[in-house]
KOLKOLZA-565640 format. One line per 8 residues: for each residue z, x, y of N, C-alpha, C, O. Coordinates in nm, 4 decimals, decimal comma. Layout:
Z X Y Z X Y Z X Y Z X Y | ...
***
This chain:
13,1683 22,2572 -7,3982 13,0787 22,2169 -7,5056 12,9461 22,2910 -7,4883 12,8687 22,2704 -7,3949 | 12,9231 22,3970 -7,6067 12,7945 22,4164 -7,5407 12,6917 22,3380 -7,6064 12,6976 22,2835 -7,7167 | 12,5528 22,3413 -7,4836 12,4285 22,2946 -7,4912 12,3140 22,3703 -7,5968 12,3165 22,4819 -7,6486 | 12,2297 22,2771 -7,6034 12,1519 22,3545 -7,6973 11,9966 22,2772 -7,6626 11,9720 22,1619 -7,6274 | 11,9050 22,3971 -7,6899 11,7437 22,3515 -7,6316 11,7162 22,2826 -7,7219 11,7914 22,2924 -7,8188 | 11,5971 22,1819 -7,7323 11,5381 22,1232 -7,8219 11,4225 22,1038 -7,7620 11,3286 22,0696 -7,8339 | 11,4063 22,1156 -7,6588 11,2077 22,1583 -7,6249 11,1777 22,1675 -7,4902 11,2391 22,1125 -7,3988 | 11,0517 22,2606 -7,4790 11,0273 22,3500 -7,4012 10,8466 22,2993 -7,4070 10,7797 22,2696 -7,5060
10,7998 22,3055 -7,2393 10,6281 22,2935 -7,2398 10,6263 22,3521 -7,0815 10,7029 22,3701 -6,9869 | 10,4971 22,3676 -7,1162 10,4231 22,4284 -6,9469 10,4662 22,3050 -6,8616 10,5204 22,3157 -6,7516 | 10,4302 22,1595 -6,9373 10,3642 22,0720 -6,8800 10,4781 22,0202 -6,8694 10,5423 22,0266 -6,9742 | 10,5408 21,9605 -6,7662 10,6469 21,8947 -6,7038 10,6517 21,7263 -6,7473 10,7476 21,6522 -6,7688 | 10,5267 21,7062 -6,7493 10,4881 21,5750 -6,7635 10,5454 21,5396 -6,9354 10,6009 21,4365 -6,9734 | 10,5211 21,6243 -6,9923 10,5454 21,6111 -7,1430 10,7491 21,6301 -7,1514 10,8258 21,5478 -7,2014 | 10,7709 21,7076 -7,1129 10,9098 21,7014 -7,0602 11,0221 21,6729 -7,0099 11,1353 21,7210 -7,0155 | 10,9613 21,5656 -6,9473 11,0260 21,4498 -6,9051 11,0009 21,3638 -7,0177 11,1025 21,3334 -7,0802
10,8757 21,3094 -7,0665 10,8480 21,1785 -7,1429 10,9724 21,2282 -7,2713 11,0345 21,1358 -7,3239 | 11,0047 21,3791 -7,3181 11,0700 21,3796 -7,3651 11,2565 21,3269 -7,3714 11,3289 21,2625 -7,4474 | 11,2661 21,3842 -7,2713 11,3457 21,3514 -7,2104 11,3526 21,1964 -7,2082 11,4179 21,1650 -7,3077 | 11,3244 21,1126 -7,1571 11,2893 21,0038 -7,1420 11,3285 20,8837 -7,3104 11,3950 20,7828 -7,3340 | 11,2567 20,9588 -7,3710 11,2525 20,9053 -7,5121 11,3765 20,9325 -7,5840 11,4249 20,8488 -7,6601 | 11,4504 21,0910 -7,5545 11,5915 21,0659 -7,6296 11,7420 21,0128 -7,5369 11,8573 21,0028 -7,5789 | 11,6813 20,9827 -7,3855 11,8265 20,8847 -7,3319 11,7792 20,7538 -7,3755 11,8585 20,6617 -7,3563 | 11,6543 20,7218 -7,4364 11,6735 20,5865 -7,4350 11,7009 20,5525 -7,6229 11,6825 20,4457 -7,6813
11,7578 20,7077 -7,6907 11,7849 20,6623 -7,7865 11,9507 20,6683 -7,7653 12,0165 20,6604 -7,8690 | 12,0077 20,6787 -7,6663 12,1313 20,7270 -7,6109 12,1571 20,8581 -7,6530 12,2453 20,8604 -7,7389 | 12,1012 20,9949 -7,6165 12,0959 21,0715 -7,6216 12,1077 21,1777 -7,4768 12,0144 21,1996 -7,3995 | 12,2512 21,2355 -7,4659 12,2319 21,2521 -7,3474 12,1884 21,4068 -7,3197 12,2194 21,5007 -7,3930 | 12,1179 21,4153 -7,2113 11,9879 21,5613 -7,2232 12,0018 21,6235 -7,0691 12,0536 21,5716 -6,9702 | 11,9659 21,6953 -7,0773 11,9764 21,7902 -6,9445 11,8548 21,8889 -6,9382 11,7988 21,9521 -7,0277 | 11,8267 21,8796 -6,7706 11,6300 21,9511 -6,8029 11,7346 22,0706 -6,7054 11,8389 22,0479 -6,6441 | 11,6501 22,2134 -6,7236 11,6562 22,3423 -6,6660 11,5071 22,3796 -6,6456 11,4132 22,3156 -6,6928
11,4956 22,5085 -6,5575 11,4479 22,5642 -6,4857 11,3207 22,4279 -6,4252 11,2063 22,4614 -6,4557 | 11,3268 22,3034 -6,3568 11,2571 22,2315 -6,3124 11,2266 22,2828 -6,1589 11,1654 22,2174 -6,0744 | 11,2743 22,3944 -6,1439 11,1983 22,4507 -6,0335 11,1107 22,6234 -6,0246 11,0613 22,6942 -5,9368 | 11,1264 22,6274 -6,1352 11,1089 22,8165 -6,1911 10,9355 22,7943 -6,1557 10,8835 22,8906 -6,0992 | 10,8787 22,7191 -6,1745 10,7465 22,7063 -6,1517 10,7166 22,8536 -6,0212 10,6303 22,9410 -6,0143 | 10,8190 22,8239 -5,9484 10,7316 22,8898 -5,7560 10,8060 23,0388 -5,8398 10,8477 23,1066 -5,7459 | 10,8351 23,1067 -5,9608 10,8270 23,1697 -5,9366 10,6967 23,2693 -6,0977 10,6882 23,3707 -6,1670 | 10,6555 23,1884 -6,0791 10,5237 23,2017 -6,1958 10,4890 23,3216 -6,1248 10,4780 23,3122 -6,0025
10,4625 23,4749 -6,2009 10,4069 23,5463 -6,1277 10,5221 23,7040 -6,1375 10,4727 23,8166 -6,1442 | 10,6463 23,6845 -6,1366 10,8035 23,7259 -6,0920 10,7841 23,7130 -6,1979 10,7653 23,8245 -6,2466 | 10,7754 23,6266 -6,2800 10,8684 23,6434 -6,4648 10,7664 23,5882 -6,5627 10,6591 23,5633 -6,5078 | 10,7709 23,5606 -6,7009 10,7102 23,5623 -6,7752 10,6379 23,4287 -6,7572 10,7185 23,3418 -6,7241 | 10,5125 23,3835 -6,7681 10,4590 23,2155 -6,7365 10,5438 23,1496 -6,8795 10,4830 23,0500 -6,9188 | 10,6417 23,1741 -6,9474 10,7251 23,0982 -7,0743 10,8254 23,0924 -6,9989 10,8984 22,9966 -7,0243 | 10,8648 23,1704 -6,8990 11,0360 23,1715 -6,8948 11,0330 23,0514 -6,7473 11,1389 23,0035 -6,7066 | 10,9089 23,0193 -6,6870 10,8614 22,9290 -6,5829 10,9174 22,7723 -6,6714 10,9761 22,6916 -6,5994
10,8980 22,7332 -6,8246 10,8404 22,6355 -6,8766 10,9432 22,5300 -6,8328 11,0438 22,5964 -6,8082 | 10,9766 22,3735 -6,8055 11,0699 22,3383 -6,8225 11,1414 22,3096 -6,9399 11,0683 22,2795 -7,0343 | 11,2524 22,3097 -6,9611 11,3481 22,2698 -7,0805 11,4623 22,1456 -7,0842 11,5186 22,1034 -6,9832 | 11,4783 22,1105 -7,1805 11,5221 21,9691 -7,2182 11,6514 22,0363 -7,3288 11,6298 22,0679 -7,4458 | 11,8007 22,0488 -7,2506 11,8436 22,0697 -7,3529 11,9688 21,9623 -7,3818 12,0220 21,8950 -7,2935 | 12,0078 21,9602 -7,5354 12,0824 21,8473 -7,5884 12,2188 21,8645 -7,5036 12,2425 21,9837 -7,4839 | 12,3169 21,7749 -7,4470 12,4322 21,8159 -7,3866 12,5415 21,8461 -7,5419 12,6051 21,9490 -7,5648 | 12,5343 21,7196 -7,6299 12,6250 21,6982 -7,7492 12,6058 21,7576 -7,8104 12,5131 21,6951 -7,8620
12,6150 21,8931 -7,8957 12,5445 21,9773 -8,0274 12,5211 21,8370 -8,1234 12,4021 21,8093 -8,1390 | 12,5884 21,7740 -8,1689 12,6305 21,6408 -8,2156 12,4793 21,5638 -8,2313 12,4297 21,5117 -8,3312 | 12,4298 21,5764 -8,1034 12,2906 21,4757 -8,1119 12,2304 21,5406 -8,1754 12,1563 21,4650 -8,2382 | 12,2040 21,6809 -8,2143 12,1279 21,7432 -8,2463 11,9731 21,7155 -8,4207 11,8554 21,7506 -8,4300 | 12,0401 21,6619 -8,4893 11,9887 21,6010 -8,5955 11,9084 21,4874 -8,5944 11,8192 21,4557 -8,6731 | 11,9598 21,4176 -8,4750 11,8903 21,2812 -8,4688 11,7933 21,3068 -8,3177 11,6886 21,2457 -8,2961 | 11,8421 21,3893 -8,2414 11,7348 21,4446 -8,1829 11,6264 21,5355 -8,2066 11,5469 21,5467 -8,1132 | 11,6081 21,5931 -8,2949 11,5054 21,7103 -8,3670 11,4340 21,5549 -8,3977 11,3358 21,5273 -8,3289
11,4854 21,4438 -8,5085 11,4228 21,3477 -8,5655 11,2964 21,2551 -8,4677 11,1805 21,2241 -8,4951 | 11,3465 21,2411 -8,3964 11,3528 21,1406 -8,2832 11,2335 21,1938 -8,1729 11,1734 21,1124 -8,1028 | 11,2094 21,3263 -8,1670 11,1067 21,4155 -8,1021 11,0248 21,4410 -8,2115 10,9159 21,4936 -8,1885 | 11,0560 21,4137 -8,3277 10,9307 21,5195 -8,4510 10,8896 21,3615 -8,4175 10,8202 21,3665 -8,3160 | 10,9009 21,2535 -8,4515 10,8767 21,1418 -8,4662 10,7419 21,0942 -8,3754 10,6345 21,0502 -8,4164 | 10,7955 21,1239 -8,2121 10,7250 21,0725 -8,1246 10,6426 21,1645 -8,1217 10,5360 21,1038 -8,1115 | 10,6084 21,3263 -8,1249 10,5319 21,3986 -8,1771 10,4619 21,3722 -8,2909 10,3613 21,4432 -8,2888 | 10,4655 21,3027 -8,3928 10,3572 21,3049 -8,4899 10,2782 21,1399 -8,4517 10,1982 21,0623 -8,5041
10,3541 21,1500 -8,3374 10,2464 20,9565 -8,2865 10,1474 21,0200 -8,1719 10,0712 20,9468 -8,1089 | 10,1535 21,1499 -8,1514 10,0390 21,1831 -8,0907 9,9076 21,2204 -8,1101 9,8107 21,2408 -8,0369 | 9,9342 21,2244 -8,2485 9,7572 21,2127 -8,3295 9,7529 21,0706 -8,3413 9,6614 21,0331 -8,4145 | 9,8245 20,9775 -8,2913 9,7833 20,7931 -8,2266 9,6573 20,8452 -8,1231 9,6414 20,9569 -8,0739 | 9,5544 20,6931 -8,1052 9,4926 20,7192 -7,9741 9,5604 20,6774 -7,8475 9,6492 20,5934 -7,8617 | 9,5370 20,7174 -7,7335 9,5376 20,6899 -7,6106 9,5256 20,5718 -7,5956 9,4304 20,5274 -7,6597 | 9,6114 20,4564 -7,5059 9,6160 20,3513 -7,4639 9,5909 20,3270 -7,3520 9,6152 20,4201 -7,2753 | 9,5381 20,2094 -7,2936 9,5753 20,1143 -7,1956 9,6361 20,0288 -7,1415 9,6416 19,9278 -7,2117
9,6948 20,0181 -7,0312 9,8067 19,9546 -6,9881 9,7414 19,8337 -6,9727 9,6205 19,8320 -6,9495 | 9,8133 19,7216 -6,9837 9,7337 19,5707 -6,9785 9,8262 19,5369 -6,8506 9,7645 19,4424 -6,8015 | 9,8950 19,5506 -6,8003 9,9181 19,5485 -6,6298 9,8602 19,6217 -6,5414 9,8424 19,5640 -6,4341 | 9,8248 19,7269 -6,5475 9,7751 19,7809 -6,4483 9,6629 19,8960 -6,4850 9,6156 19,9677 -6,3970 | 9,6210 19,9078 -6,6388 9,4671 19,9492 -6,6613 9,5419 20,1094 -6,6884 9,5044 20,1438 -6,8005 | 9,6041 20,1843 -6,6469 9,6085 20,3360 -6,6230 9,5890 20,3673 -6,7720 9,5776 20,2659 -6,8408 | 9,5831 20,4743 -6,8324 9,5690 20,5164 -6,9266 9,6844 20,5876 -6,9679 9,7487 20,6554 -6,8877 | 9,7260 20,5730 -7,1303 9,8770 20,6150 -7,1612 9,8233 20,7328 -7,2799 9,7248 20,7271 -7,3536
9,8980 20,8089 -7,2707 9,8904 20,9152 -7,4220 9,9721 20,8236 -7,5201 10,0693 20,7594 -7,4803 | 9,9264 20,8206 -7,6558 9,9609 20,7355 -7,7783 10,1071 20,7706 -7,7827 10,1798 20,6738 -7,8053 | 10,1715 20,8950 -7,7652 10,2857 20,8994 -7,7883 10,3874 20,8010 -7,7199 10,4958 20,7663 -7,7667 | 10,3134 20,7497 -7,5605 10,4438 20,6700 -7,4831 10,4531 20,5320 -7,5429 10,3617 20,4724 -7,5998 | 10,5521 20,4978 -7,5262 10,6377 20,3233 -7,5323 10,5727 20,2460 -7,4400 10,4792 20,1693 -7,4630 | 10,6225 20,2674 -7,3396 10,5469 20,2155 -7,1436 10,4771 20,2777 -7,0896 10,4520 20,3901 -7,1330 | 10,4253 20,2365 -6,9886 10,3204 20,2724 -6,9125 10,3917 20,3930 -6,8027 10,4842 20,3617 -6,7279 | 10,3410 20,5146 -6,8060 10,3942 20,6209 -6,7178 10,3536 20,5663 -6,5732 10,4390 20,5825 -6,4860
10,2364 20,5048 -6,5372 10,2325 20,4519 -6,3751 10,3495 20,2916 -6,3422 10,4396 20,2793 -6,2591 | 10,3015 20,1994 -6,4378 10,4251 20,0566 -6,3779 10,5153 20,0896 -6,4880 10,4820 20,1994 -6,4435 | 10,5826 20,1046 -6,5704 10,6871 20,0705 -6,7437 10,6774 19,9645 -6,7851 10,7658 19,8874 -6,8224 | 10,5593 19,9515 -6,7815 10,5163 19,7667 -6,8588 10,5071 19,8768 -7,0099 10,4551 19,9857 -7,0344 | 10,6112 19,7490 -7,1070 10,5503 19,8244 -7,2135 10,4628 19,8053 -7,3333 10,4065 19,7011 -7,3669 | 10,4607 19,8930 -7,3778 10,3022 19,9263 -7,4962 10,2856 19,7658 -7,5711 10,3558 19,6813 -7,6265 | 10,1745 19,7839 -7,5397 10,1678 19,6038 -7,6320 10,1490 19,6500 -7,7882 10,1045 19,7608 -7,8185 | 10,1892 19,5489 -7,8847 10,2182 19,6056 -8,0256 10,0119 19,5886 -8,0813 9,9752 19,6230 -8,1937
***
């Protein structure tokens, strides 16, 4: 079956939350180059980035959806966790330090 990308960032942190957001729509995903970082320098700083790709071609529609989605909740503001104070980017559900989640 082949795989197919559906997103790519410098920032690892964003890459996971992606990740994150389409297994919990049951979406099953697979990250690559999560170690290309050590070789920043050797190859292009894009070809370093990590990637999130769909395993099912199948998910593919409702995953494009499902990422444009939580992407356009990032012009949301920034939250606070009411368990433990840390500060959340508007796009997350739970809290990236405890997974207490987002109060409505």
């Amino acid at each position: 079956v082949p795989m197919k990308l559906i997103y790519s960032n410098e920032n690892t942190f964003l890459v996971n939350n992606a990740k994150n957001i389409l297994e919990n729509q049951n979406i099953e995903v697979t990250l690559k180059n999560e170690f290309a970082s050590g070789a920043a320098g050797v190859l292009a700083p894009i070809d370093t980035w990590v990637e999130l790709w769909i395993i099912n071609d199948l998910d593919e529609d409702k995953a494009e959806t499902v990422l444009a989605q939580a992407l356009k909740q990032q012009g949301e503001h920034d939250w606070f966790c009411q368990q433990c104070q840390e500060q959340n980017d508007a796009s997350f559900d739970s809290c990236w330090q405890c997974q207490t989640e987002k109060a409505s």
